[in-house]
BANUKOL-82719 format. One line per 2 residues: number of its first residue (from 1); their letters; for each residue x, y, z of C-alpha. Coordinates in steps of 0.05 Angstrom, whole numbers. Layout:
<nodes>
NUM> a> X Y Z; ...
</nodes>
This chain:
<nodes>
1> xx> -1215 -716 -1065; -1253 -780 -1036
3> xx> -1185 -823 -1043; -1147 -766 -1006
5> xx> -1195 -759 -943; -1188 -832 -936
7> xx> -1113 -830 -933; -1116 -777 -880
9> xx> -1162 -809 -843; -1119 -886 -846
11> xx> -1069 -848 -822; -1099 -808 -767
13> xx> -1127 -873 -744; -1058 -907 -740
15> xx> -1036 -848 -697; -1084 -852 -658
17> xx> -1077 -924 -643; -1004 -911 -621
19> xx> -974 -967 -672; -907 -965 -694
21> xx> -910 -997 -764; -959 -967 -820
23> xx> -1034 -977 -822; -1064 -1014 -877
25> xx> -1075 -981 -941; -1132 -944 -964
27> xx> -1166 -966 -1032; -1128 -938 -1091
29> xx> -1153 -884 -1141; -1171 -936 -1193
31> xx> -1222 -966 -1142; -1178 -1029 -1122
33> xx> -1155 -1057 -1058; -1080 -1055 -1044
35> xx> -1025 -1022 -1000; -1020 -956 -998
37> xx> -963 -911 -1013; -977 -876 -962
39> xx> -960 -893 -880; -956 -871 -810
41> xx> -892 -840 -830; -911 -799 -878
43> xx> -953 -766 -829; -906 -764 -760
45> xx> -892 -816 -714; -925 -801 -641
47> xx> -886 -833 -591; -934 -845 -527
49> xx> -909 -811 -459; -876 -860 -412
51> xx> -915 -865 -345; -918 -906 -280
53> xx> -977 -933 -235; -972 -963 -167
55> xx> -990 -1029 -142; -1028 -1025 -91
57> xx> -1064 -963 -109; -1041 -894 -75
59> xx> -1107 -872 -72; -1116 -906 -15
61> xx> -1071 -918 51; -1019 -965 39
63> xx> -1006 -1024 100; -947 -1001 128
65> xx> -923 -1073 116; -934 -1076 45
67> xx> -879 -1070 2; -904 -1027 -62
69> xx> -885 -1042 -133; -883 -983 -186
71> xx> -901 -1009 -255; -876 -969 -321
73> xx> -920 -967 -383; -893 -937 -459
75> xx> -825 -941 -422; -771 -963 -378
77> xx> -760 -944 -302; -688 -906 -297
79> xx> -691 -893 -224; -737 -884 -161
81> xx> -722 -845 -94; -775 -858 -40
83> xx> -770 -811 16; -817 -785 78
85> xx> -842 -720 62; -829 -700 128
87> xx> -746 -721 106; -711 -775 140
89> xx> -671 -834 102; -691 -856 28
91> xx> -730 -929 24; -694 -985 -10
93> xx> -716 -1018 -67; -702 -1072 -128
95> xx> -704 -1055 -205; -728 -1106 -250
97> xx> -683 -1130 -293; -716 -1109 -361
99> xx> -733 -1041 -329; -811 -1047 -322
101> xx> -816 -1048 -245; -789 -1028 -189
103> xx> -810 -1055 -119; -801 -1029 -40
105> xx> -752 -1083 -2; -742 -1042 48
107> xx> -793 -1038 113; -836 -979 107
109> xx> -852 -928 177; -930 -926 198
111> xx> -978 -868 187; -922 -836 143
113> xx> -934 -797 79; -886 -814 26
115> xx> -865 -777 -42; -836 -820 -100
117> xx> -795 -797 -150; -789 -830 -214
119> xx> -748 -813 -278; -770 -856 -333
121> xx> -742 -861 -401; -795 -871 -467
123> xx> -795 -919 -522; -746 -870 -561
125> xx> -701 -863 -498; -727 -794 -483
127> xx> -729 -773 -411; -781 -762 -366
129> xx> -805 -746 -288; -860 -767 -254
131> xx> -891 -765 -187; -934 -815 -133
133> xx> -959 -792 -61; -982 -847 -18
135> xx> -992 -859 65; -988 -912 98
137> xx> -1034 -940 152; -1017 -935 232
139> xx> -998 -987 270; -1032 -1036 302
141> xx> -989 -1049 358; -949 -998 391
143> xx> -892 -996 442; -900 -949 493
145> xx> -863 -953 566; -863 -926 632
147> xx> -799 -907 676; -761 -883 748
149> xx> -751 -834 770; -802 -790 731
151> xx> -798 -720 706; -769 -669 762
153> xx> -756 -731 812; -693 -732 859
155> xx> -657 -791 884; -596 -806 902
157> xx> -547 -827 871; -562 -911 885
159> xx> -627 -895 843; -619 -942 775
161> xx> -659 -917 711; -715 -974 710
163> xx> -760 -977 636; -822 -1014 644
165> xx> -849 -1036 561; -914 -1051 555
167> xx> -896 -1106 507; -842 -1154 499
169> xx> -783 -1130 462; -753 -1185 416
171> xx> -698 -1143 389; -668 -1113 450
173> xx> -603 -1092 419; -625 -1051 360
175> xx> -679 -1019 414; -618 -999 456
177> xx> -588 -958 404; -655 -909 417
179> xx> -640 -913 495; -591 -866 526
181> xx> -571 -824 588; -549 -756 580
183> xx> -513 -699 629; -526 -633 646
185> xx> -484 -612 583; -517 -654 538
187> xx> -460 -712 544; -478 -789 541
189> xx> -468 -820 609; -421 -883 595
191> xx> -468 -927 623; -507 -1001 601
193> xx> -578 -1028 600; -584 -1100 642
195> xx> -654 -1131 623; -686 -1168 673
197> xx> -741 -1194 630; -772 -1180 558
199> xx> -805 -1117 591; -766 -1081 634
201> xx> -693 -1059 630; -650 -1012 676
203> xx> -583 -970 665; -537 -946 707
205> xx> -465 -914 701; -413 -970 724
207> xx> -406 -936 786; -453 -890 829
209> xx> -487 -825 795; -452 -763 817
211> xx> -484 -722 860; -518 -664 860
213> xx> -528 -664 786; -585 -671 731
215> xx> -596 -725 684; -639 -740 616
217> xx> -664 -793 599; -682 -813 517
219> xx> -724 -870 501; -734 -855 429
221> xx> -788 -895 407; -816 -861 345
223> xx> -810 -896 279; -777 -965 319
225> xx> -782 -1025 303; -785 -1077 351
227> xx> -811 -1133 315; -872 -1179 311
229> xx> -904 -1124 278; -890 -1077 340
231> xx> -875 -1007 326; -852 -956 381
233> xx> -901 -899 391; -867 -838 407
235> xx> -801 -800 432; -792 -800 504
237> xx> -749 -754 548; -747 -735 619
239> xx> -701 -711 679; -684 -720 739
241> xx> -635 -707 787; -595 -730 842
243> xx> -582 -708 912; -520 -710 962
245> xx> -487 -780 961; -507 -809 1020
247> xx> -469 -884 1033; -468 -916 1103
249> xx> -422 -977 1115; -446 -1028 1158
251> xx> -404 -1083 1181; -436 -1147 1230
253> xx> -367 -1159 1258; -348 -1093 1279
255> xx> -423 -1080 1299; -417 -1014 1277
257> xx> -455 -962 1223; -416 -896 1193
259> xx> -446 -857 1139; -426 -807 1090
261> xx> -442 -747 1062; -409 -737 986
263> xx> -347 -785 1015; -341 -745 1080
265> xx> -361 -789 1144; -407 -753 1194
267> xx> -427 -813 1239; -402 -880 1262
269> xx> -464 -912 1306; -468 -980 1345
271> xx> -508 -1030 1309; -532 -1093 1305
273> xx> -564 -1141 1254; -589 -1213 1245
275> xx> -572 -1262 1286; -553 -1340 1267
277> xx> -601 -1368 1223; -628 -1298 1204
279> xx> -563 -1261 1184; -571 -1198 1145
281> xx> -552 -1210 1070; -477 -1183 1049
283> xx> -483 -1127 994; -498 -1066 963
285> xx> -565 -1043 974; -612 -981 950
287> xx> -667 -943 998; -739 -965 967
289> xx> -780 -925 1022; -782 -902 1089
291> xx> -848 -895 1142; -853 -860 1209
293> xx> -881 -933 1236; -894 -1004 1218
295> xx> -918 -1060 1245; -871 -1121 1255
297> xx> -887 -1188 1272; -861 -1256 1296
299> xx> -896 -1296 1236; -874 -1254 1179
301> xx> -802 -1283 1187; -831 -1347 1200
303> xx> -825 -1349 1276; -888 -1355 1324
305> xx> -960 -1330 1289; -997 -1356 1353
307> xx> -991 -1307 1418; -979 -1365 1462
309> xx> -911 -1383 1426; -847 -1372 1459
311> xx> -821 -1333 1394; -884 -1285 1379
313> xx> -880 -1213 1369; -922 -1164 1353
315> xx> -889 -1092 1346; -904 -1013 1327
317> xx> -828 -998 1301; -803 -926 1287
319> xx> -761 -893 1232; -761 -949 1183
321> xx> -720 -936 1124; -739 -1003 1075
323> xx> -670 -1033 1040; -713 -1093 1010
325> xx> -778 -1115 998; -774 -1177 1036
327> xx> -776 -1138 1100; -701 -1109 1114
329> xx> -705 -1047 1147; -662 -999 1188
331> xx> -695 -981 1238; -698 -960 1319
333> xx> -697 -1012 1365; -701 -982 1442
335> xx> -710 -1060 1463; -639 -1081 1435
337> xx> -594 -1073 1494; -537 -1102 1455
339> xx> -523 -1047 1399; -448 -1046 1387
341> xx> -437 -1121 1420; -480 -1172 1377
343> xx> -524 -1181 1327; -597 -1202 1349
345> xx> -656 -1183 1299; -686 -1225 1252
347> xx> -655 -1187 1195; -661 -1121 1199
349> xx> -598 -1063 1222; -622 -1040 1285
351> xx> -599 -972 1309; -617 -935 1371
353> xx> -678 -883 1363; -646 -825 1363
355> xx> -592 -857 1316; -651 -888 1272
357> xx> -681 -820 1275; -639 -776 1239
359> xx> -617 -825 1190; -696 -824 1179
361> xx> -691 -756 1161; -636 -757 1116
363> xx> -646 -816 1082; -687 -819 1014
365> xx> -696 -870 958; -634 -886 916
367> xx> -588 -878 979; -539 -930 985
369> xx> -529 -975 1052; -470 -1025 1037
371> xx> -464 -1093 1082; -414 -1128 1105
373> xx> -388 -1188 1149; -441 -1232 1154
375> xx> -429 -1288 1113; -502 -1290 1069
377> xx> -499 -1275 995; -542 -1213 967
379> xx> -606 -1230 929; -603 -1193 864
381> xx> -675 -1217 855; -698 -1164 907
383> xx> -708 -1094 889; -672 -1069 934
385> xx> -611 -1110 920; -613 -1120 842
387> xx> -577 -1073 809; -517 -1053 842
389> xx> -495 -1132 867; -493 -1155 797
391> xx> -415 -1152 777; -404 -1097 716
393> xx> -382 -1157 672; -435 -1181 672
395> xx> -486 -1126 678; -501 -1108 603
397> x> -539 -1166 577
</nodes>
C-alpha cells in the first residue's frame, strides 16, 4: 500500500504543477528506481484556465495617453472590444501576431471609465470570457472658450458669432466639425468659421442673419481633441436672437443717409463725412456701441493737441453710435452747416441732432451702416469692419 500512496501522490503533484507530459516515476514494488507505469494521464489531464492581465495595472488610473496592452496567459487572445461604459465608439487596437497580446492604438478620452471585453481561447482551444475595468486620468490641459452674443442677447442681424479659446487650437478643422449654428427649428445655418488667429474664430451665414429670429450656438467641446495634449472641457450651447434689420446706406457723393427697417426705407437724411485727407473708409460696417456723449478732440486724429493751434478742438458730442474702434462714429453735429453739400469731419458721418437722435434710439450693436463713395478701402483689421468686408471666397479659412 506504500508503493500505491506514492503513485497517487507523483501524480497529484504533476497535476498540480500544471505539466503536460508525465511526472517521473515513483520507485517500483521491488524497491528499485525506474519509470513508472503509471502518468499524468492515467489520472486526468487539467488544462489551466486561460486569463488576461493588463499592462499598466487597472488598479490604478490609467494616463489617458497611455496606450494599454492586455497580456494572455494559459491561452491565446481571440478578440477585445474596449468601450466607455457610459457607450460611445469602441477603441482601436492591434493583435499580436502569435495571439498573446493585444495593445490600445487608438487615443483614449480623459477621466473616462472603460470596460474590456475579452474572449480568450485555452491551450485545448476551449473558449473563454473575461473582463478588465480601468479609468483613466483627467486632463491636464483643457480647452474652454468664451463667445458673442451670450445667452438671451439680441443683436441685429450685422452681429457675427465671435469664439474666444483660451488656448491655441492647432487642429482647427477637425475642431470645426464640433462648431455649428442652428435655427429656431433645429436646422444648421449654412454658414463658415474665418479664424483670425489661433484663439478666436467667428461665423456668420454668407449673407446677413434674418431678422427677428433665434439662433443656437454648439461649441461641443467634450471628449475633443485639439492637440498638444489639449482636450476640450465641456459641451457648450447658447442662444440668442436677432432684432429688426436695420441697414442705412450712406453715400459721400450724394451726401446723403437712408435707412431701413427689414428692407423698407423710412429715412433719407443729409449727411456729411470726412473730408480730404480724412475720408471715411468705403464698406460694410457693424454698430460696436453707442453713448449719450463723448468727448472729441483735435489730437486724437492727429490734428492740434496744444489749445493755441489753429486745428484744436475740444468737444462734448451727442448721440454717438461707434462703427469702429478707431474713433468712427455717427453722430450730431449742430456746428456742420454743410450737411447735404460736403463732406467736412475728420472721419466720422455727421447727421443733424435731431437726425443723430433717433437713429440713437434705434440703433443697437450688430446693426449694419454700409459706405460708399469715398474712395478709402475698409480695414478688416477693425472690429467694426472685419467680418462683413472680407469677400465670402475667401472668408472660411
Amino acid at each position: 500500500m506504500l508503493v500505491r500512496a506514492r503513485l497517487i501522490g507523483a501524480a497529484t503533484l504533476c497535476a498540480g504543477a500544471l505539466a503536460f507530459t508525465g511526472c517521473a516515476g515513483a520507485p517500483g514494488a521491488n524497491g528499485s528506481g525506474g519509470a513508472s507505469s503509471v502518468t499524468a494521464h492515467d489520472v486526468g489531464h487539467v488544462t489551466p484556465p486561460a486569463r488576461v492581465s493588463m499592462s499598466p495595472s487597472p488598479d490604478k488610473r490609467v494616463r489617458w495617453s497611455a496606450h494599454p496592452t492586455l497580456l494572455a496567459t494559459h491561452g491565446t487572445i481571440a478578440s477585445v472590444r474596449v468601450v466607455p461604459r457610459a457607450g460611445g465608439s469602441a477603441v482601436s487596437g492591434l493583435l499580436g501576431q502569435h495571439g498573446e497580446r493585444w495593445r490600445v492604438t487608438s487615443r483614449l478620452t480623459p477621466n473616462t471609465r472603460y470596460r474590456a471585453t475579452v474572449r480568450l481561447l485555452d491551450a485545448a482551444g476551449h473558449p473563454a470570457t473575461r473582463h478588465l475595468s480601468f479609468r483613466t486620468t483627467p486632463a491636464t490641459n483643457t480647452l474652454s472658450m468664451s463667445a458673442t452674443p451670450g445667452d438671451g442677447w439680441t443683436r441685429g442681424v450685422g452681429e457675427t458669432l465671435q469664439v474666444s479659446f483660451n488656448r491655441p487650437v492647432s487642429a482647427r478643422a477637425a475642431l470645426e466639425k464640433h462648431m455649428f449654428v442652428t435655427d429656431s427649428s433645429g436646422k444648421r445655418v449654412h454658414g463658415g468659421w474665418h479664424w483670425y488667429s489661433d484663439t478666436v474664430a467667428h461665423f456668420r451665414p454668407r449673407h446677413f442673419w434674418p431678422a427677428n429670429s433665434t439662433f443656437t450656438a454648439h461649441v461641443d467641446l467634450q471628449d475633443v481633441y485639439v492637440g498638444h495634449g489639449v482636450w476640450g472641457d465641456r459641451n457648450h450651447d447658447w442662444s440668442w436672437h436677432t432684432s429688426n434689420a436695420h441697414i442705412s446706406y450712406v453715400n459721400a457723393d450724394t451726401h446723403r443717409f437712408r435707412v431701413t427697417v427689414n428692407g423698407r426705407q423710412i429715412a433719407d437724411w443729409p449727411t456729411g463725412m470726412g473730408q480730404p485727407g480724412f475720408e471715411t473708409r468705403d464698406g460694410v460696417y457693424r454698430v460696436l456701441m453707442k453713448t449719450h456723449q463723448t468727448e472729441m478732440d483735435s489730437c486724437s486724429v492727429g490734428l492740434g493737441c496744444t489749445k493755441s493751434s489753429p486745428t484744436y478742438y475740444d468737444l462734448q458730442v451727442k448721440w454717438d453710435v461707434r462703427l469702429t474702434d478707431s474713433g468712427t462714429f455717427v453722430h450730431a453735429a449742430p456746428w456742420d452747416s454743410q450737411l447735404g453739400a460736403a463732406n467736412t469731419s475728420h472721419g466720422c458721418i455727421h447727421l443733424s441732432t435731431a437726425n443723430a437722435t433717433r437713429f440713437y434710439e434705434m440703433s443697437e450693436p450688430g446693426d449694419i451702416v454700409i459706405v460708399r463713395g469715398t474712395g478709402r478701402a475698409a480695414n478688416p483689421d477693425d472690429p467694426g469692419m472685419m467680418d462683413w468686408n472680407i469677400p465670402w471666397s475667401q472668408w472660411a479659412n
